[in-house]
N, C-alpha and C positions, 0 to 999 in steps of 0.2 A: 541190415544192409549199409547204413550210414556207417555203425563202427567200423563193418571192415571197413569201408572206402579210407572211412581215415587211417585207419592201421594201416590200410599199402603206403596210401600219401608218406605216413609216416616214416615207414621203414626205408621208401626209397629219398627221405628227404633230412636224414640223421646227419650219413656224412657231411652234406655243406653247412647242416645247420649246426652242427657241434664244433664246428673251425669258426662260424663266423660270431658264434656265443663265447669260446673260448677268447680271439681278440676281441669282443665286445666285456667281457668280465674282467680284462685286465685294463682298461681307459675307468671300471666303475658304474655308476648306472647308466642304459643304454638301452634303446627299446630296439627289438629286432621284429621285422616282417618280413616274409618269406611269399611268396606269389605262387599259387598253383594250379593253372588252367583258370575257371574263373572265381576261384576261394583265393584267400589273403589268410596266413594263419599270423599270429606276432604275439610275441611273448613280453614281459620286463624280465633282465637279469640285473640282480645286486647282489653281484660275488657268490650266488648259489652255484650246489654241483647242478653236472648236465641230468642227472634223473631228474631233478623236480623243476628243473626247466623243458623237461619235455614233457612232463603234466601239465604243464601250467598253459601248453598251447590251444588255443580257442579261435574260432573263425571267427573274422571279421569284416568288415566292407574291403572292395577292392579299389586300389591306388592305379596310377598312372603305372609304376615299374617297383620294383622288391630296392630296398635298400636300407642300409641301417644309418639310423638317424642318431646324431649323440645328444645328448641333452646336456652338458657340460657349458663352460660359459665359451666355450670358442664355436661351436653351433655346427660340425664339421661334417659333412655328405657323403656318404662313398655308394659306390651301386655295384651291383654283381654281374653286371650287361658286361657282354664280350668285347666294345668298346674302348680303346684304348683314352683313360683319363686325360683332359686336358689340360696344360701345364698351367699356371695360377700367372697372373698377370702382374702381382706383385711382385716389386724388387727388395728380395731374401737375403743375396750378397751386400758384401761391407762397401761403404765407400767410403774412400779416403781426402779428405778434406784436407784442404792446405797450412799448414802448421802456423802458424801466428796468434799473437796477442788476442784473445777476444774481453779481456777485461773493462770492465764500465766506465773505472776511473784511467782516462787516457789523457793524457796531453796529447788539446787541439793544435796546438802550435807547430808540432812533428808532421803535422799533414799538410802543412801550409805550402804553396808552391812557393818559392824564393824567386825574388826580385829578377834576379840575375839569369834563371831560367825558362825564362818568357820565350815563346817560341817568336824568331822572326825573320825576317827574309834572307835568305844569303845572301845578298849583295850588301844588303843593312847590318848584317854581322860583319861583315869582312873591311865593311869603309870606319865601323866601330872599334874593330880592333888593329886598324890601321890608325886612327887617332890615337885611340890609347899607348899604342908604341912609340907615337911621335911628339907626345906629351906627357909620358911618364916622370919624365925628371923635372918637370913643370911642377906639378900638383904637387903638396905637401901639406893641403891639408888646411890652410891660413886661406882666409878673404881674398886677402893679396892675390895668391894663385886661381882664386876661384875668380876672380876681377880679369887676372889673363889671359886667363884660358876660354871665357865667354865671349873677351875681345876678339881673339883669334878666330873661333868661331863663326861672330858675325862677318871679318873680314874674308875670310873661307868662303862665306856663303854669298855675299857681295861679291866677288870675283866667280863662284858659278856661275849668277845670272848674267853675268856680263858678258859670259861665253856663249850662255842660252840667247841674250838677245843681239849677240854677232854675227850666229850664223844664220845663214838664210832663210825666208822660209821654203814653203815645200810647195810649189806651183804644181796647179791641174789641170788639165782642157775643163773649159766651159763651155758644152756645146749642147744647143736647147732641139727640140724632138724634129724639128726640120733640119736638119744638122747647118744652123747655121750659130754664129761666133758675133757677141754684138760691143761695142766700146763705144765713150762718148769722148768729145772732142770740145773745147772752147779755144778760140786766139783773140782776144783784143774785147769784141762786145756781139761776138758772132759764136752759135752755141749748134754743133753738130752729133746728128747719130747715124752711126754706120751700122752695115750690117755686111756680110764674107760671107762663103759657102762656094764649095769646090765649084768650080766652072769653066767655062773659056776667057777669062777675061772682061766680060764687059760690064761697065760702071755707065751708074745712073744717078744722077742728080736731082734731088726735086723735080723726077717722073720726065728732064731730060738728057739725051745724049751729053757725055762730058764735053767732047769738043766744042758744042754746042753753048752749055754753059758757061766754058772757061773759056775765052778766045784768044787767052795772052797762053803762050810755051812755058813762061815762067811759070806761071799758078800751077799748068799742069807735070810740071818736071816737079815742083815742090810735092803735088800731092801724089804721087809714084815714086818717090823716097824712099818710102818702105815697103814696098815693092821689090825693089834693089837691091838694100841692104839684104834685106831675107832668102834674096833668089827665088821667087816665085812670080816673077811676073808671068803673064796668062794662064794662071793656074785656080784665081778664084772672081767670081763674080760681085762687084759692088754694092751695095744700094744705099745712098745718102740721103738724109733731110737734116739739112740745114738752112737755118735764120738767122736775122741780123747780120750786122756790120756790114764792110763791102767786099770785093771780089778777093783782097790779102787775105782778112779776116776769115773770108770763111773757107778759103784753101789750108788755113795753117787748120782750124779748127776740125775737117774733114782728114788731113794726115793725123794728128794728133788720133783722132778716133778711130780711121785705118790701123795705125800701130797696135794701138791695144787686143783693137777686135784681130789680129794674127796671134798676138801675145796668147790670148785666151784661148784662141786655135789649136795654138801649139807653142808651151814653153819652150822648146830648144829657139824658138826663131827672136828670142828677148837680148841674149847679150850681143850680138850685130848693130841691131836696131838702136841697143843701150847705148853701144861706143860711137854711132854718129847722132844720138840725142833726140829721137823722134817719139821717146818716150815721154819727155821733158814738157811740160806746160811753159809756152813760153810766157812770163809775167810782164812783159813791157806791155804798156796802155798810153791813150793819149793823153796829155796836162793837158789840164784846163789854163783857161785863158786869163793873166794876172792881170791887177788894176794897174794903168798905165802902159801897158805895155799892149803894142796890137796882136801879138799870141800869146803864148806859155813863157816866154823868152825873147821872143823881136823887138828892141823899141824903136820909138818913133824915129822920123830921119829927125836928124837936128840940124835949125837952121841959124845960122849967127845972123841974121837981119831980120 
C-alpha cells in the first residue's frame, strides 16, 4: 500500500520535479524538497541524470513551504508558492559618481580659499572697491605709498565721525505708566521737579494753588513761557516741588523743569521752546562779598575829612 502511494505521489509529481532538478543541476549542487500533503520528499543533485534522481527520493520531516535551497556561497531562496517574488531592496543599478581627482598625493594649497574671496557685506565690497578706484594710482607698492594711503584713511574716517557726531540725535517720548512726563529744573540756589499729564490746566505748587504761591504776574508770566512758546496752554496739568532760594529763583527753576518735562512729552514741541531759550540753564549766581568792599562790587562812600 505504501509503494503505490508513492508511485501515484510520484507520477503526478515528475513534471515540476524534473524542471525544477533540471535548473537546479545547471547552478551545481543543490538540494531540492518538494511538499506533499503532509510528507516532504528531497533529493541532492550533482549534475546526475533525472533517473537516478528520482531513485534517490526518500521522505522526510515537513518544513514550513517546498522550496529549493542552494548551497553555493551566494545562499540564494526561491519558493514554488503562487506568490508573486519580492523585488530585493538592494541597489543593483550603476551609479555615477562625479569625475575628479581622487589621488592621496594632492596639493593642500589648491583647496585654500584665497584672501580676496572672503565673503563680505555689499555695502563693505562696494565702499572697498570705491577706495581702490580712487587710490589706484596711489599705491605702487613703496612704504611711501603705504604711509599715504593709511593717512588718507585715518583722515576719511575722522571726517565720518565728524558727521556722525553733527547730526542730531534721535528724540523719544518719555512717558512713565501714569502717562505723565517728568524734567528737573535749577535757577540760582533753588532746585525744582515737575511733573505734566494731559489736563485742564491746573498747576500746583508745593501742594498750593499757583496764584497763591506766586503773587507777583512777573514770576507767573515767566513760569508759562513755555506754555506759549509750544501752544498748549490749558492743555496739561502741573505738579511742582520745589526748594531753596527765593520767589526768582524758584520761578526760573520751575520753567526750566516745565520745558523739559513738554520736551519728553513730545519732541516736536523742543525747537519753539529752543529758539526763545527756556531750554537753556541759566548760569548766573550771586558773588560773594569781597574784602573791603560792602558787596560783590559796592565800595565804601569815600569821605575827604
Amino acid at each position: 500500500k505504501k509503494k503505490q502511494e508513492i508511485t501515484t505521489m510520484t507520477s503526478t509529481m515528475r513534471g515540476s520535479l524534473l524542471s525544477a532538478l533540471h535548473r537546479a543541476s545547471q547552478r551545481g549542487s543543490s538540494l531540492v524538497s518538494l511538499r506533499n500533503g503532509s510528507r516532504e520528499f528531497s533529493c541532492s543533485a550533482w549534475g546526475q541524470s533525472n533517473n537516478k534522481l528520482t531513485s534517490q527520493i526518500t521522505p522526510t520531516r515537513c518544513v514550513p513551504r517546498a522550496a529549493i535551497i542552494n548551497n553555493d556561497h551566494a545562499g540564494v531562496s526561491r519558493s514554488f508558492s503562487s506568490r508573486p517574488e519580492k523585488k530585493s531592496m538592494l541597489r543593483l543599478h550603476a551609479v555615477t559618481l562625479k569625475h575628479s581627482d581622487y589621488e592621496d598625493e594632492l596639493d593642500e594649497a589648491r583647496w585654500d580659499v584665497p584672501e580676496e574671496e572672503t565673503h563680505l557685506d555689499p555695502t563693505d565690497r562696494r565702499k572697498m572697491e570705491e577706495e581702490e578706484e580712487a587710490t589706484w594710482w596711489l599705491y605702487d607698492g613703496t612704504q611711501e605709498s603705504r604711509d599715504v594711503l593709511a593717512a588718507m584713511r585715518a583722515k576719511k574716517a575722522q571726517k565720518d565721525r565728524w558727521i556722525k557726531n553733527a547730526s542730531p540725535p534721535v528724540r523719544v517720548s518719555e512717558i512713565d505708566e501714569r502717562g505723565r512726563a517728568y524734567g528737573r529744573g535749577s535757577r540760582k540756589s533753588a532746585q525744582a521737579r515737575v511733573w505734566i499729564q494731559p489736563g485742564e490746566g491746573e498747576i500746583v505748587v508745593n501742594r498750593q494753588d499757583f496764584l497763591t504761591y506766586f503773587p507777583r504776574e512777573f514770576h507767573r508770566d515767566h513760569i508759562l513761557g513755555p506754555f506759549v512758546a509750544s501752544q498748549t496752554c490749558g492743555k496739561f496739568d502741573v505738579r511742582a516741588v520745589v526748594n531753596g532760594g527765593g520767589q526768582t529763583g524758584q520761578a526760573g527753576a520751575i520753567r526750566l523743569g516745565l520745558a523739559r518735562a513738554l520736551e519728553k512729552y513730545n519732541p516736536d514741541y523742543r525747537p519753539p521752546m529752543k529758539r526763545h531759550g527756556f531750554l537753556t540753564r541759566d548760569p548766573r549766581m550771586v558773588e560773594r562779598k569781597k574784602v573791603g568792599r560792602v558787596k560783590a562790587r559796592k565800595s565804601p562812600q569815600w569821605v575827604r575829612r
